[in-house]
Structure formats: C-alpha cells, structure tokens
C-alpha positions in Angstrom: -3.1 13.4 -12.4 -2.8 12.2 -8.8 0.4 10.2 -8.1 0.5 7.7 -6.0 2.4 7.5 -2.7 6.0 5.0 -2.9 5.7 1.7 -1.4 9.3 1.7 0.5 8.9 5.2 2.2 7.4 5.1 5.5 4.9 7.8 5.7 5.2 9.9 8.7 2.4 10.2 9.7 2.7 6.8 10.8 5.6 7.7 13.3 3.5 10.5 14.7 0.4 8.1 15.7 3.0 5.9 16.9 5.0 8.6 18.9 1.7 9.5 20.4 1.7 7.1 23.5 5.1 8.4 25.1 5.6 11.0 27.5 4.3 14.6 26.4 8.2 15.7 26.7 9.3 13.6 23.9 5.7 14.0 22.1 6.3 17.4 21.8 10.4 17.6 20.9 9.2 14.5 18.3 6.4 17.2 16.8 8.8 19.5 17.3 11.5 18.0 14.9 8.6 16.8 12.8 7.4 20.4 11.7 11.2 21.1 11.2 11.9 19.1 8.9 8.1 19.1 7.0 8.1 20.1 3.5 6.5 19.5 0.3 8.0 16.6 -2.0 7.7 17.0 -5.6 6.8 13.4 -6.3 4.1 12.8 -3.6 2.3 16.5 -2.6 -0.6 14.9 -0.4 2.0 13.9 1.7 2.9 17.2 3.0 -0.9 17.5 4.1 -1.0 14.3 5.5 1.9 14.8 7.8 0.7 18.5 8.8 -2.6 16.9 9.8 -1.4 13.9 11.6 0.8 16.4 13.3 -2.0 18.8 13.8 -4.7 15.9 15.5 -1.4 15.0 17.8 -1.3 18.2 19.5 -4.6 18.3 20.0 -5.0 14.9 21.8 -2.1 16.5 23.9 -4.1 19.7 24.6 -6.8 18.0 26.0 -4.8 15.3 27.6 -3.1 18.0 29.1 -4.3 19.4 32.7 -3.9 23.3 33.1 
C-alpha cells in the first residue's frame, strides 16, 4: 500500500531546488546540512528518496557549473 505524502509538511526537496540559485558556499553547507539530517520517516518512505535525489541533481548542476 503506498501512503501518500502529508499536505502541511514542506517537502525538502523543494528547499533544495530553491537553495539552488545562491552562491555555491551556502549551496553546499545547505546540502551539506541536508544529507545531515536525511533519514527515512516511517509514514512517508518515498520521501527519503526524493530528498536524496533532489540532493543528488543539485550537486551535479554545481559540478558542471563549477570551473576547475
């Protein structure tokens, strides 16, 4: 049975796409503190692996953003 995601939580992923425009310094302590605190919530699984991709697809759009 697939649960459904609550209505009054903000998914994170959502912060991360939004983070995504600011300087790479606070991109990455952002991602950094997003990773800290990512775990897996009994009452809404996917979201884990929502938040791990949208964290994911960030640091890659700062890898190639990013000049050696």
């Amino acid at each position: 049975m697939r649960m459904r995601a609550h209505p009054h939580i903000k998914p994170f992923y959502k912060e991360v796409r939004h983070c995504a425009s600011l300087r790479h310094s606070n991109n990455l302590n952002d991602l950094a503190n997003a990773v800290q605190r990512l775990t897996i919530d009994r009452r809404d699984p996917e979201k884990f692996h929502m938040d791990k991709s949208e964290i994911v697809a960030a640091l890659r759009r700062m890898a190639r953003t990013t000049k050696p």
